[in-house]
Structures are given as structure tokens and as C-alpha cells.
C-alpha positions, 0 to 999 in steps of 0.5 A, a space after each residue: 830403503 836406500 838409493 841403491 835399492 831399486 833391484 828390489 824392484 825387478 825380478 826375473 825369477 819364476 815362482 817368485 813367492 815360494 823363493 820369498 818363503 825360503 828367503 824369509 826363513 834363511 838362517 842367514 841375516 843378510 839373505 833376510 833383510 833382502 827378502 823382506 825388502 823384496 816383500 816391501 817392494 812387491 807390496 809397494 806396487 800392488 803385488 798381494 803378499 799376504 801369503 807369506 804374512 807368518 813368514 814375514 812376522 817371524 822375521 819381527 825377532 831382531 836387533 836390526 833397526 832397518 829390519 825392524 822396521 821394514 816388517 812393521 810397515 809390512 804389518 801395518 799394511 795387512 793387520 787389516 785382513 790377517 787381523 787374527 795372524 797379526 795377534 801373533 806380532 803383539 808380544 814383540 810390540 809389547 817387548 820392543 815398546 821395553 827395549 832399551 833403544 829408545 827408537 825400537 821403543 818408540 817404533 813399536 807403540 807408533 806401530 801398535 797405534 797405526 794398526 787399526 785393529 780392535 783386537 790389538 787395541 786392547 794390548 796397545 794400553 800398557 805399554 802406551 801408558 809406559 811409553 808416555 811416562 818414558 825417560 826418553 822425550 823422543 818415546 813420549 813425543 810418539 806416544 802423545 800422537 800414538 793417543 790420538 791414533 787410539 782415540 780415533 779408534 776407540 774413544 770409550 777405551 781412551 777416556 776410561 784408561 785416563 790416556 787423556 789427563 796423562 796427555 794434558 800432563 805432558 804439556 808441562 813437560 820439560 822437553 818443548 817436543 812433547 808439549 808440541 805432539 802434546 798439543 797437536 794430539 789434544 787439539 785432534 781429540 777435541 775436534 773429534 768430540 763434542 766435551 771441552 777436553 783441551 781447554 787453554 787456562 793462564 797455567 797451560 798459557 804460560 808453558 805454550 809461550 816458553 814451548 814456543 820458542 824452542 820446539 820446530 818449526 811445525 811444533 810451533 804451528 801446532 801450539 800457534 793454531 792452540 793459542 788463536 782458540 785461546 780468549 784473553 782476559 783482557 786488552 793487557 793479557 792479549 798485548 803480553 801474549 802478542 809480544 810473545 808470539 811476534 818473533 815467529 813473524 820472522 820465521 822462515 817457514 811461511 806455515 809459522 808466519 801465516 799461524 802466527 799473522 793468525 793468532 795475533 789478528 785474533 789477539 787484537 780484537 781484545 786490544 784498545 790501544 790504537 798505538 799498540 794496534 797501529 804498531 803491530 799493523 806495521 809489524 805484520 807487514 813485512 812478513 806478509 810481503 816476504 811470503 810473495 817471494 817464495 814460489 808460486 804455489 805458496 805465492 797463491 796461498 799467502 795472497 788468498 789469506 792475504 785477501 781476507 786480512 786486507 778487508 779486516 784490517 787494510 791498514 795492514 799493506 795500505 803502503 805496500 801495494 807496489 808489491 801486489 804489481 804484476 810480474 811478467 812470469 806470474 802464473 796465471 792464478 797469482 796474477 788474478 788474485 794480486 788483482 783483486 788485492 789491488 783493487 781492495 787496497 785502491 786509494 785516492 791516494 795511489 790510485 794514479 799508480 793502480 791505473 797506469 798498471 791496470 792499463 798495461 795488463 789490458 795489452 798483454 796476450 793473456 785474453 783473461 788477464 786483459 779482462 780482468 784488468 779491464 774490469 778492475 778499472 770499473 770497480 775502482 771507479 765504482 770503489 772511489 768516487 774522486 778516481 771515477 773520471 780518471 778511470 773512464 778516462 782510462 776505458 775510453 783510452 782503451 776502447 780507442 785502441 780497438 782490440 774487441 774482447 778489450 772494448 767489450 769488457 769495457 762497455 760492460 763496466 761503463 754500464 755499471 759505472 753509469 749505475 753508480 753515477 747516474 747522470 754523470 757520464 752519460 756524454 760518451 754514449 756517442 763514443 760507444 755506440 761507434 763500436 756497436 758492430 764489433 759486439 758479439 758477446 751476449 754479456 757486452 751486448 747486453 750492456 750495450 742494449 741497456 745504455 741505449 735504452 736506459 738513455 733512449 731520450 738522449 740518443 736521437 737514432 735509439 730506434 734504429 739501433 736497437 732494430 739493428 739488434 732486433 733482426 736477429 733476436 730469435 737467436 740471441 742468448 736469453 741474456 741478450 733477448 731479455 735485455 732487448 724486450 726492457 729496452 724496447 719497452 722503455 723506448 716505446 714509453 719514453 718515445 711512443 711514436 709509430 717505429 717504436 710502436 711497430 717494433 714493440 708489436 714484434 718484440 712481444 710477438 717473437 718473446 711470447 709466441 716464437 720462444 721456449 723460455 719461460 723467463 722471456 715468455 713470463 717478462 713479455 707477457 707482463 709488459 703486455 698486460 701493463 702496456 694494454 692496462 696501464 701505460 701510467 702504471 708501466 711506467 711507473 714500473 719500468 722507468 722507476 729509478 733504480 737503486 745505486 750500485 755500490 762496490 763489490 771488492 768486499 764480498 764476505 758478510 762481516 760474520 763468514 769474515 771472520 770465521 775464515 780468519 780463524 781459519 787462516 793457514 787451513 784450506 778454508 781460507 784458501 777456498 773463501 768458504 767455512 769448513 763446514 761446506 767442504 768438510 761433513 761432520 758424521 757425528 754419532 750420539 750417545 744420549 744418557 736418560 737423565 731424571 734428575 733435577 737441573 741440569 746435567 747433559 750427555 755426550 756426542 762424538 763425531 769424526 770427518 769425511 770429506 764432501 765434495 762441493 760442487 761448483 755451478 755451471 749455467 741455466 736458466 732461473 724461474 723469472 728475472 728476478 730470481 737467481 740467475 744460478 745454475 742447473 746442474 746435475 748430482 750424485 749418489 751420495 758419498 758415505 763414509 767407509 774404512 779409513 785407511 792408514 798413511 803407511 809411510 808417512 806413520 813409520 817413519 814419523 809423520 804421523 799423518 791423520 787417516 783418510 777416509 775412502 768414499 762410497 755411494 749410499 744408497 737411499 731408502 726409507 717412507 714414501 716421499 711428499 708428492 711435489 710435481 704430480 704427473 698431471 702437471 709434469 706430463 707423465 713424470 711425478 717428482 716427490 722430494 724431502 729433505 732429510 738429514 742422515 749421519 750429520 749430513 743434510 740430504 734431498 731425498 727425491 724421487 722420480 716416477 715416468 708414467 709418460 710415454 718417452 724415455 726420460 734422461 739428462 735429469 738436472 736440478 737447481 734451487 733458488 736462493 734461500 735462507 740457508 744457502 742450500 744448494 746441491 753438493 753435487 751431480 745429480 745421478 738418475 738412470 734413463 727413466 724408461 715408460 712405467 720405471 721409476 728412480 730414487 736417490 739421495 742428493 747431498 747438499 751444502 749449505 750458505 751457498 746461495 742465500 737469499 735476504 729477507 725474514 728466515 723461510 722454510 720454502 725451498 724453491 726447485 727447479 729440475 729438467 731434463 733433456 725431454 721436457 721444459 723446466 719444471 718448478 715447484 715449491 718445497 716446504 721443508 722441515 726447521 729441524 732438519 737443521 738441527 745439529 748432533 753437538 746440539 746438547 748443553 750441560 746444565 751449566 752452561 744451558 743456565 748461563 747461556 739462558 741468563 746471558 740473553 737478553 729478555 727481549 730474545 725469550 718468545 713463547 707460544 701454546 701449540 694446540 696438542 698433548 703428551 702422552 709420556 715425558 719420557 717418550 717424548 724426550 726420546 722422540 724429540 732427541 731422535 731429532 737432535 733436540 737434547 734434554 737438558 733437565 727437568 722439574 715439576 710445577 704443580 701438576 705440570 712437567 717443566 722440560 728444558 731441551 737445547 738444540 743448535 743449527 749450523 754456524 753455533 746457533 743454540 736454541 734454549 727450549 723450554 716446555 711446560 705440559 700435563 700428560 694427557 691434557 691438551 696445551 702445551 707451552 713452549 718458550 724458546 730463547 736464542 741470539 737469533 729471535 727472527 729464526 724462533 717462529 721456524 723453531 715453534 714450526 718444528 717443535 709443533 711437527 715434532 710434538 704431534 
């Protein structure tokens, strides 16, 4: 509509549908036209108009563009609850999609594949295989998007009317729009299904390249995000297709830069010449920096991608980190993560530069900003070892100038900075000791508690200082009393005379009688038994030399690193967290009973929705030396329901994906492992399982009151552990009245929270609520939980990926049972996403091989060897994770009885 046609908008008249009726069926076109955008006008702001749908329809029969137009976006929007009304439209589809206006032709089949109904699916066929064959490239480009739509709708259909090789034709098209749509339909098929359906070979390379530099620029982002997928054959193909692609780097639209920053960095990884490497590391720098110019918004993204490129390849700005300097008008958020970027490109080089910036952010009035830098300043101290005095130099400047939140900050880093270097700083603990009263933040207290007792032989009134803070210990934060029950505990040994002693005596009395901490209450009673025992022992324990701390700048293990990297340009790089924590994958699979001999495999499809991660919020952990991570609360979990069509953005050319709508699920199924029995929780009962349901992992839990008091506010945490799982959300249970009971299903994330160590199925859980302490207990799931939907292998590829392991890698193990059917077997283990791959007999025995995969890509390679009815079954698995294999073995054992 045009600008003039806010009248439509506003009506005074009454019976407003009735007139609407009459307009809509005016002999004159002029009166029609401003009926049917009066019916857009209405439906725009949520007026129901459904009723006048045939009317409306009947208006389809007309050379008019703008008409035309108007009544499909009508159309689109109720096909949905007049599905057998909208049949009625189909025959003007299927004219217009021959009409010889090129834009009527294509408007029609984007119309068609935008109106999600299984009934006009099937008409939809004909004249989409027209439409991709089409003289005219702007009915092709649509038609090549029209396929995805299709395919997202009924896949089956697609694949079998060979919508699918037609579309990898068109990526030798002569029209580099086409190839654009060409690409951007096939790579939304392919994340949408399990098969190797988009599959870049030295051909289709070649027509990418030449697409490139012709088409859009979101064509180019579209073939660019293709070529980063594409492997190179060798250090040669990689440079020739670099060259190719560097010239986007100049690019005005920062989307092609950041894809194209991405491809190359892919392309690298191939490269062995250090000069071909050294040039395009100057090469990118350039339009990286030119991306800080734009506005803020796009400021943030760039410089969060920008953080993950500098911890792979920091040569990259290592000579531009004047441009990551802070301007007095950056927002907040642009200002923190140029920070982190100047920490991660600190240098004994330009150091001095970083430090004279970092001191003029802690003057100015933003409260966290000043912290930051003040915290920066540590880091670069514990970064470089040349630059450390220079940057205690620095902090002690700042704590001279007094202001509070700067001088507590800058106690908490010089704690750290004393970790890194022991017995290096330690002579101005005089001068932090003269700003001991300003302290009032638990966190800088803290730090301060553990100078004075980790140095207690150095400071000749450590006593007397640390009593200053033991006056008011039963209403410090845990984090304050747990610092001072250590540090009272190390003066005690370092210096066992009578003040020590009396105060020890009070330390432990208020952390074991006077407290409802259980983390105090446990680390008190420890020492106490230590100290009566053993006082060599505690020693030993508690003035033990302690690891040295190493710089923390570079967070992301190497693997998660590069995932992100791939990712760039995608909110995954923006988050820091790989798609899969953000992003559920409900995949349905469709297994093939398969006796033949080996191999062959069968097919899985999936598709999208989004979860929602949560983040965590503060409480207490089971002791010291757990995780000090989050209690917090979670949800009914989402399911996926409807999708629901962009309505504008399909007809008039953006041809956006669908949304899909959340809606709670509600839990079910058997009864669930008692965790807590109600003797131990007083009165409540928790039983728990994890369990996995339409390709998402869920914590079934559920909670029985047998007490005498209302139970609410029910909250839950779990401690680190070797997948990361931590909840995925609030956790939601009603008020539990005496007798009642509650269900739900917690949904849950993964690589979140991962502890280090051999791989475990112990998941340790903490839940409280607001009329009870803490309760822990110990879950111990089941492996195969984890077993993904696209865990399935070709034959081939089982084969291959078989010989491509090292022997080393290949475990076996007899579980004690039987089977009583292969064929029931191979039904009940693929049930549980464990595929069969094939089959083969050894004398009187069956051989079965079966793959399965966990998330991050881990395949599984099973092989069984059992006789039907005859206990002793041999299981040998390879994988390229050997320390997970003993997990496997458990599960294959839960799974075969």
C-alpha cells in the first residue's frame, strides 16, 4: 500500500462487514480495489474477516498487479481455517503461474508454497516444475525458494516428483540469482535432513565462484556460507579459491565481509605457506576494523566475532588495537567487549598504551565500566609476566585516589595477581590494609580475608584484623564467613598462640552451631576434626602450596572454538555458545527393516524450534569444592506446535523461513526412580529420570508432600558434570499442599557446566524450596539418553569410518545376557537411536553392526555377535572417543536385557 493509504485504516461506518460484502462485489474496479485493501486493513490489525473469504477470493479474476496481490497476502492468511474454501483459489494459482507476466507467474507459485495446506500441496507440483524451467530468471529465482517451502511441508512429496535434482540444476544457471536462491533453497533442505543432499564438488565449485561476483549482495552471503562447508583437496585449491573470494572483504555490507572473513578462515586451515598466510592475516584486517565504524548494533556483532577470530588467529589486529580504544559515546555493551579484545591482544609490546587506557576508563562515572577496566589491569598482569609490576603499579595509583568500588575491585585482582606470583608482591600488603574499613562488598572482603591469611606470618596484627571482621560474621555473606573460617584456621597454624586460639574456638562455634549453611557447616567441621586429630595433617591440608593461576582471556576449549568459527556471521558467534544450546533439533525417524548383507541405512528428517536457554542466577553449592553455580527455577517444557508464515515478508519477496509457536508439553509415562525418599526429605519425596523425547533431552521429576506444610518456591541446580547438562529453564511446580503431588518435565541443555575428569553418568542435583534446607542427592542416568536421531550410517560410510580408527580405539566387552530375536532386537535398540547398519551370520552366530552418535558428531561403531537364545553376548565398539566406550558398554547392557 502506498502512503496515502492510512484511510483504510479508519472507518466510522456501521455494519462494516456487510458494506465490505457489497464493495467486494462492486462491478466497478476502482471500488474493488479499496474494498480488498479496507479487508487487508482490518485483518492487519487483528479484525476477523474471514467471513468474507469467497467474496475476497472472487476478486483473484484480475489483470491488476496490486489487486493480485492484495487478495493472495489475504489468502495466505486464512487458507489455514478455510483449508477446503481455499481449493477454490487453486485453478487461478495454476493459471496465473502461466500467465505471460513474468511477476503474476511468479507470484503465483510463491503464493502457492506459502499457503501451508496439505490439500493445495499437491497442486502446487505442476506448476513449480513449470516454474523452475521458466524462460524468465526472476520466475526461477522463486520457484527455487517455492522448493524449500515444499519441502518443509512434505519432503516425501518433494523428493519423489525430483524438485530436488531440478534444483541442483539450476546451480549451473546462467542467471547468478538463481544460483543464489539455488544455494540458499538446497542448504535450508540439507540442515533439514539427515542425507547428504547439497554436496559442493570441483563442478558446482567453479559455478559458485563465477555466481559470486555477480549476484547481491545477500546472494553472495548465501553461496559464501556454501563455500565455508566446502573441504579443499589441498593447500593449492584452498589458496586459488582465497583469491577468489577476498574481493568481497571489501564489501559494503558487513553480512558479506563477516561470511567472507569466515570462508577464508576456513580455507586456511588447508594452507601451509606461512607467507600466503601472513598476507591474507593482513589482508582481513582492514575490513575488520572498517566494521567499528558502523552503528552500534553492528559495532557489538562484529566485535563479538571479532573475539572469537583473535584467540584463533591474533596476528590477524595484533598492530591494531588503538582501533578497540574506547570512545566517550560507546554504548555500554560496545565498550565491554572492546575490553575483553584489548585484553586478548595485550603485548609486551604495547602494553604501556593498554595501561594508560585501562587507567582513564576507572575515572569515568559508569560504576561497571570502572570495574571492568579495573579488572582488566589484573588480567593483563596475570596475561604477562614482563608487564605485572607495571600493572600493580597502576592499581596501587588507584586505590591512592580512594574512590571505593575502584579500590575494592582492585583488591580483588591483586589476590589473583598474588596467586600467579607468589612471593613476589607481597610488600604492599601494607598499603591494602590501609583501606580495610571502606570494604563493604562480600567479594572484595573476601580477597582481603584471604591476603591476610594466606600472608598471616608477614602481617604482625593479622589477628587483630581479622577479629575486626569476625565481629560481625553471623551476618556476612556465605562467601565472606567461608573465607574467614580458612583464614582463621591458617593464622591458628601459622601462629598458635592464645588470640588465635580463642578465636578459632569462636569461628568454629558460630560456622557449626549458629549457621544454616550446610557448605560452612561441612568445611567447619572438617577442620574441627583435623585440628583435634591431626594438627601435622591440617597442616598439610590447609597451607598446602596452591596451583598457580593462569590467564583467563581465552576461554573457549580449542574444539567449541572452532565450531563458533564456522558459525560466524550466525547468532552463534554472537552468544559464544554452539547451535545446539540454543537451538532444539525435533527429528523424526523413519527406520527401513533391512536383512540384507553389508551395509545400507535408512533415513532421518528433522526440523527446528527454537529453546530457550536460560541463564543462572546465584546460590549456594553441596560444599567448597563444588560448583558455586546457580539454584534456579524451570518450566513446563516448550514443544514444538504450528509454524506460522511471515505473511509480508513471503509476498513481497523476502522469502523468510517459518517461526514455529511454542506450547507447553505436558509430562507422562511410568513411574520414576525414587531419588529422595520422604524419610530423608521430611515428608517430601523427589523421584527423577532423565529421558529424551522428540530429539530433546528432558529431566522427568516429580515431587510427592506427605508433610504437614504447604510446599512452594521449588528451585533446582545440578553440579558440573561430564555433559554440561544444566536446566534449560525455570523450573515450574504449583504450591504442594499436604498429600498432593506434582509432575513436569524440566528441559535441559547441554555443555553448559562441565566438569573435568574420566566421563561419568552421575548427575549430582540439588533442589530446595522455600520450607526446607537444600536437599542433594545423586542421579544416575542412563548413556544412551544421549543418543542422537542422525545417528544412522550408510553402509559405506560405517566401513570407512570403521577402517579410518585407529585399532587402539576398537574395545570389546561379554555382557552376561541373551537374545531372544534379532529382529526384535534391532527394533528395540533403534527405538533407542541405536541404527542397524547390517548384518551377517558366523557359524552358528549373528553378527549385527549398529552406529549411534552423541551430540558434538560422536559416532559409535557397534558391533554384536550373539546366538539366539544362548547367553553371552560380545559387544565391540570403535569410536574416536575411547574414554566414552565403558559408558557405551553400560548402556548396550540396559538396553539388551
Amino acid at each position: 500500500m502506498s502512503g496515502h493509504d492510512s484511510k483504510y485504516f479508519s472507518t466510522t461506518k456501521k455494519g462494516e462487514i456487510p458494506e465490505l460484502k457489497e464493495e467486494l462485489n462492486s462491478q466497478y474496479k476502482d471500488k474493488k480495489k479499496d474494498a480488498v485493501k479496507k479487508v487487508i486493513a482490518a485483518m492487519t490489525v487483528g479484525k476477523d474477516v474471514s467471513s468474507l473469504f469467497t467474496d475476497v477470493v472472487n476478486c483473484m479474476q484480475t489483470e491488476n498487479l496490486e489487486l493480485k496481490k492484495l487478495v493472495y497476502l489475504y489468502l495466505i492468511n486464512y487458507a489455514k481455517s478455510q483449508p477446503d474454501l481455499a481449493i477454490l483459489a487453486v485453478n487461478t494459482f495454476v493459471k496465473d503461474s502461466q500467465d505471460p507476466n513474468p511477476l503474476i507467474r511468479a507470484l503465483a507459485v510463491r503464493t502457492m508454497g506459502c499457503i501451508r495446506v496439505d490439500k493445495i500441496t499437491e497442486y502446487l507440483c505442476d506448476p513449480l516444475q513449470r516454474c523452475l524451467k521458466d524462460d524468465d530468471p526472476y520466475v526461477r529465482k522463486t520457484a527455487a525458494i517455492c522448493v524449500a517451502k515444499l519441502y518443509d511441508i512434505n519432503a516425501e512429496l518433494v523428493e519423489d516428483r525430483g524438485f530436488l535434482e531440478t534444483l541442483k540444476d539450476l546451480i549451473s544457471d546462467n542467471n547468478p540469482m538463481v544460483v543464489a536462491n539455488a544455494v540458499a533453497a538446497l542448504a535450508e533442505i540439507q540442515e533439514n535432513s539427515t542425507q547428504p543432499i547439497f554436496e559442493i564438488t570441483s563442478h558446482t565449485l567453479s559455478k559458485l565462484l563465477a555466481a559470486l561476483n555477480e549476484c547481491t549482495e545477500w546472494g553472495q552471503v548465501f553461496i559464501l556460507d556454501a563455500l565455508s562447508r566446502y573441504k579443499a583437496a589441498d593447500a593449492r585449491e584452498a589458496e586459488n579459491i582465497v583469491e577468489r573470494v577476498t574481493p568481497r572483504l571489501q564489501h559494503a555490507n558487513c553480512a558479506v565481509v563477516l561470511s567472507a572473513v569466515k570462508m577464508i578462515l576456513q580455507q586456511m586451515e588447508l594452507i601451509t605457506g606461512t607467507d600466503v598466510v601472513r598476507n591474507l592475516c593482513k589482508k582481513m584486517a582492514p575490513p575488520l576494523v572498517t566494521l567499528l565504524s558502523a552503528e552500534p548494533e553492528i559495532q557489538y556483532v562484529a566485535l563479538r566475532n571479532i573475539n572469537l577470530i583473535v584467540q584463533k588467529r591474533p596476528t590477524i589486529l595484533a598492530h591494531e588495537i588503538k582501533v578497540f580504544f574506547c570512545k566517550y559515546n560507546d554504548p555500554i555493551y560496545v565498550k565491554m567487549e572492546k575490553l575483553e579484545i584489548m585484553i586478548k591482544l595485550a603485548s609486551d609490546r604495547n602494553i604501556d598504551q593498554v595501561l594508560l587506557e585501562f587507567k582513564e576508563y576507572a575515572t569515568e562515572v559508569d560504576v561497571d565500566f570502572v570495574r571492568k577496566a579495573v579488572r582488566a589491569i589484573g588480567r593483563c598482569a596475570i596475561k604477562l609476566e614482563r608487564a605485572a609490576e607495571r600493572c600493580i603499579s597502576v592499581l596501587l595509583e588507584l586505590i591512592k585516589i580512594k574512590v571505593n568500588y575502584v579500590v575494592q575491585e582492585a583488591i580483588i585482582v591483586i589476590k589473583d595477581i598474588f596467586r600467579r606470583y607468589p612471593n613476589t608482591y607481597e610488600s604492599i600488603i601494607a598499603t591494602l590494609c590501609e583501606s580495610l574499613d571502606t570494604l563493604d562488598e562480600p567479594e572484595a572482603k573476601a580477597s582481603m580475608i584471604w591476603i591476610i591469611g594466606e600472608y598471616a606470618e608477614r602481617i604482625d596484627n593479622a589477628d587483630e584484623l581479622l577479629e575486626s571482621f569476625l565481629e560481625s560474621f553471623p551476618e556476612e555473606p556465605a562467601l565472606v564467613q567461608l573465607q574467614l573460617l580458612t583464614a582463621t584456621v591458617k593464622l591458628f597454624l601459622k601462629k598458635p598462640t592464645e588470640g588465635p586460639q580463642q578465636m578459632i574456638q569462636a569461628v568454629l562455634n558460630n560456622a557449626t552451631v549458629e549457621t544454616d549453611n550446610p557448605d560452612l557447616r561441612d568445611r567447619a567441621y572438617i577442620y574441627w576434626r583435623l585440628l583435634s586429630t591431626d594438627p601435622e595433617a591440617a597442616k598439610d591440608v590447609v597451607l598446602a602450596e596452591k596451583p598457580v593461576i593462569s590467564d583467563d582471556s581465552n576461554l573457549l576449549d580449542s574444539s567449541l572454538l572452532d565450531e563458533l568459527l564456522a558459525n560466524i556471521a550466525t547468532l552463534s558467534s554472537v552468544y559464544h555458545k554452539p547451535p545446539d544450546s540454543f537451538v532444539t533439533r525435533t527429528k523424526s525417524a523413519s527406520s527401513r527393516p533391512d536383512d540384507e548383507e553389508f551395509p545400507d541405512g535408512g533415513e532421518t528428517a528433522y526440523s527446528e524450534t527454537p529453546s530457550h536457554a536460560v541463564d543462572n542466577a546465584a546460590a549456594s553449592a553441596r560444599t567448597s569444592t563444588a560448583s558455586h553455580s546457580s539454584m534456579q527455577a524451570a518450566p513446563t517444557a516448550p514443544a514444538p506446535a504450528s509454524p506460522v508464515p511471515d505473511l509480508l515478508g513471503d509476498l513481497i519477496g523476502l522469502d523468510n523461513s517459518i517461526v514455529p509457536v511454542d506450547q507447553p508439553m505436558t509430562p507422562s509415562g511410568p513411574p520414576l526412580p525414587v531419588l529422595l525418599p520422604s524419610s530423608t526429605g521430611q515428608g517430601l519425596q523427589i523421584s527423577a529420570q532423565l529421558v529424551r523425547r522428540d530429539g530433546q533431552i528432558f529431566y522427568s521429576i516429580s515431587f510427592e508432600n506427605s508433610s504437614q506444610i504447604v510446599l512452594d518456591g521449588f528451585m533446582i541446580q545440578f553440579n558440573k558434570n561430564t555433559f554440561g547438562l544444566a536446566a534449560g529453564g525455570p523450573l515450574q511446580v504449583p504450591a504442594l499442599q499436604p498429600g498432593a503431588s506434582a509432575r513436569t518435565l524440566l528441559p535441559m541443555i547441554l555443555f553448559q557446566n562441565v566438569s573435568p575428569g574420566p566421563p561419568s553418568t552421575l548427575l549430582q542435583v540439588a533442589v530446595k524450596n522455600n520450607q526446607q534446607p537444600v536437599w542433594y542427592f545423586n542421579d544416575k542416568f542412563s548413556f544412551h539418553v544421549f543418543f542422537v536421531e542422525d545417528g544412522r550410517m550408510e553402509r559405506a560410510t560405517f566401513l570407512e569410518t570403521w577402517k579410518s580408527l585407529p585399532d587402539a580405539n576398537e574395545v570389546a566387552k561379554d555382557l552376561p545376557l541373551s537374545i531372544h530375536s534379532v529382529d526384535a532386537t534391532i527394533e528395540h535398540l533403534t527405538a533407542s537411536n541405536v541404527f542397524f547398519v547390517a548384518k551377517r551370520k558366523n557359524a552358528n552366530k549373528d553378527v549385527m553392526y549398529l552406529s549411534a552418535k552423541i551430540p558434538r558428531g560422536i559416532p559409535f561403531l557397534i558391533e554384536i555377535t550373539a546366538a539366539v537364545g544362548i547367553p553371552g553376548i560380545k559387544c565391540a565398539v570403535k569410536t574416536p572417543s575411547p574414554e566414552m566406550t565403558p559408558l557405551l558398554f553400560e548402556a548396550m547392557e540396559t538396553l539388551l536385557k
